[in-house]
C-alpha positions in Angstrom: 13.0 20.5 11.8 11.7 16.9 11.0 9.5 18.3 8.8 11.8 20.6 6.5 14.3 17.0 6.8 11.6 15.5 5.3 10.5 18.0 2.4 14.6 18.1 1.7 14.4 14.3 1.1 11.7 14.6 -1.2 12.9 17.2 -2.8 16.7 15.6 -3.1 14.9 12.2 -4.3 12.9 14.3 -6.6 15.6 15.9 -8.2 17.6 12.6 -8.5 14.2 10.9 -10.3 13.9 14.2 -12.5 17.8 13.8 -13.7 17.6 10.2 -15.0 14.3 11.3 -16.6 15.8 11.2 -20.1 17.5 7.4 -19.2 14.0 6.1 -18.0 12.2 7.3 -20.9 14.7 4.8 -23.1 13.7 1.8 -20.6 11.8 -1.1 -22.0 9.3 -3.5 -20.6 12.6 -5.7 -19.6 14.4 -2.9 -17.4 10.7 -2.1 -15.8 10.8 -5.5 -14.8 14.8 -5.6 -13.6 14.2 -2.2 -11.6 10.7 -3.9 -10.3 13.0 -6.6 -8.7 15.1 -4.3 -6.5 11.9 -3.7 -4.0 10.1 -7.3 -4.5 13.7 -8.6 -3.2 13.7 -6.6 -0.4 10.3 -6.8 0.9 10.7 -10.7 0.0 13.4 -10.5 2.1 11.8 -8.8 4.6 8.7 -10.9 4.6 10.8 -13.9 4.8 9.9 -15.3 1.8 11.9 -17.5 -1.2 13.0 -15.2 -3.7 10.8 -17.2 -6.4 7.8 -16.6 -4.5 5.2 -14.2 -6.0 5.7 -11.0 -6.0 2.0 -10.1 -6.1 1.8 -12.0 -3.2 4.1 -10.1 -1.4 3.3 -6.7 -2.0 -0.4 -7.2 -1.4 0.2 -8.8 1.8 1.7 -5.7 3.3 -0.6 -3.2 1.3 2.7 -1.8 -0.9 3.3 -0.9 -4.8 5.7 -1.7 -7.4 8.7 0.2 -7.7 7.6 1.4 -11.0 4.5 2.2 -9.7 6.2 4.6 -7.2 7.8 6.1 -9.3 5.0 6.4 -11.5 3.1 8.6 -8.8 6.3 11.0 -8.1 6.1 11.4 -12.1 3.8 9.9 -14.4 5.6 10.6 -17.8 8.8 9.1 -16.5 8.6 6.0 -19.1 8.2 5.3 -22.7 4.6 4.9 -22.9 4.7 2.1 -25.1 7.1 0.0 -22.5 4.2 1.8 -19.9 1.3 0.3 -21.5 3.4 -3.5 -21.9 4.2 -2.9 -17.9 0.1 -1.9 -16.9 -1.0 -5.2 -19.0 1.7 -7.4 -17.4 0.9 -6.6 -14.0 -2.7 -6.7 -14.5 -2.1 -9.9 -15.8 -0.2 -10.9 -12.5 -3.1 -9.6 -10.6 -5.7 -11.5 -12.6 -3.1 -15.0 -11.9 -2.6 -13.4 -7.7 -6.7 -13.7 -7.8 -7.1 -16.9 -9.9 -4.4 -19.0 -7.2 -6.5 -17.5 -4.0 -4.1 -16.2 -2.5 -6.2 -14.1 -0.4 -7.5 -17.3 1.7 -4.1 -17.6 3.2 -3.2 -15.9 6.9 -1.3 -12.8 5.5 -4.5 -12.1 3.7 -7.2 -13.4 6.6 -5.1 -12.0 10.0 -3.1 -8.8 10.7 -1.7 -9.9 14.0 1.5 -10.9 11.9 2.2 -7.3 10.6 2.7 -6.3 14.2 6.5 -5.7 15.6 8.5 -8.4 17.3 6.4 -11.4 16.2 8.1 -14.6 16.0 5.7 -16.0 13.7 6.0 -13.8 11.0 7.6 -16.4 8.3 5.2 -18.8 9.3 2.5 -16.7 8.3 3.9 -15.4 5.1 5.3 -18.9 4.2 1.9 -20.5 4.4 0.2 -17.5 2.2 2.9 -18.3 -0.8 2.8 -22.3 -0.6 0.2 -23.6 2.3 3.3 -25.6 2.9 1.8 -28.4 0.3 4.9 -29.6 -0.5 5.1 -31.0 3.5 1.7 -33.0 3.1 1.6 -33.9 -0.6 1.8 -38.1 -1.2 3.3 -36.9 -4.6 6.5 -38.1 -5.2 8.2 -34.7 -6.6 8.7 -31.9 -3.9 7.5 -28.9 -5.1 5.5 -29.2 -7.5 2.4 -27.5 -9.1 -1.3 -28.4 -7.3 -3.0 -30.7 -9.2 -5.8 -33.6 -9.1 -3.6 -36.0 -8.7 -2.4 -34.4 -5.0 -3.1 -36.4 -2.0 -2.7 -35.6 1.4 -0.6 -38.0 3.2 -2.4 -37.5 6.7 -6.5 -37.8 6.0 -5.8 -39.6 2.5 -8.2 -37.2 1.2 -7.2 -34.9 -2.1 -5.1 -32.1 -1.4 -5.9 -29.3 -4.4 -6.2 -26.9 -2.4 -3.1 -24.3 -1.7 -4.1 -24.1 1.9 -4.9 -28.1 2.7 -2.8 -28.2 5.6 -4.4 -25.2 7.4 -7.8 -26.3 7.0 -7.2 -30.6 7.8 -7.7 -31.9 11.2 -5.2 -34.4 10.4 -2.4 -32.3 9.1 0.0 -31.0 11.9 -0.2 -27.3 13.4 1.5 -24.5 11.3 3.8 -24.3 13.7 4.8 -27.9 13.5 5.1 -27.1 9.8 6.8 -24.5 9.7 10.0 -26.2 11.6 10.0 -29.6 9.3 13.5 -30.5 8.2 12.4 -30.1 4.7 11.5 -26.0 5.3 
């Protein structure tokens, strides 16, 4: 029975995806982008994670796809293939940035423990991937603000360039300790 319940999803979802074919063939690059939001929100969400951190980020920490891309493999001629082609180059262009920031030195990327069920640390890990909670050990007077050479951290004195600083200084408090700052 679970089985058949499950070919009768696919099949229902199938048939829903095959009767807004001729709408999604009229979507641009912009409404790939706005239907792209629906599942980086939610796993965002789920991931605890600010809604303006990357999406790459967030999707490659728990192994997923795109919405667009899911629906690319259910059918691959669903979109205008010019809007297709503008969607390919933007997100390899947002993989090309995900690499260039290195984001696979933080824990989501270097630990698995956190993907488990029922841990408590979950945020802390995820949190740390998107901002190495710089903002918390940056002498720079504006909070928040983009790594640069000017970045300082305020517990070694020692320049703090680097997204994940604070996980690798001796000085810097514990993740944990981090992760429950007033400021977070």
């Amino acid at each position: 029975m679970y089985r058949n319940e499950n070919l009768r999803n696919e099949n229902t979802a199938n048939g829903i995806i095959w009767s807004c074919r001729d709408r999604l063939l009229l979507y641009s690059f912009a409404h790939m982008k706005e239907l792209d939001k629906i599942k980086s929100k939610f796993i965002k969400r789920m991931l605890s994670l600010p809604s303006n951190s990357s999406t790459t980020m967030a999707i490659k920490a728990i192994g997923e796809k795109t919405f667009i891309e899911d629906l690319l493999i259910v059918n691959p001629s669903l979109f205008n293939p010019t809007a297709l082609d503008q969607y390919r180059s933007y997100r390899t262009e947002r993989t090309e940035n995900f690499n260039r920031q290195g984001y696979t030195r933080g824990p989501a990327f270097t630990t698995s423990s956190w993907k488990s069920s029922q841990q408590r640390n979950r945020h802390t890990v995820t949190r740390a991937t998107a901002h190495g909670f710089h903002y918390l050990i940056c002498l720079t007077c504006t909070p928040f603000h983009e790594l640069s050479s000017q970045c300082i951290c305020k517990y070694c004195k020692n320049s703090a360039v680097e997204r994940y600083h604070a996980l690798n200084c001796d000085c810097c408090p514990s993740l944990t300790e981090l992760a429950s700052h007033p400021y977070h």
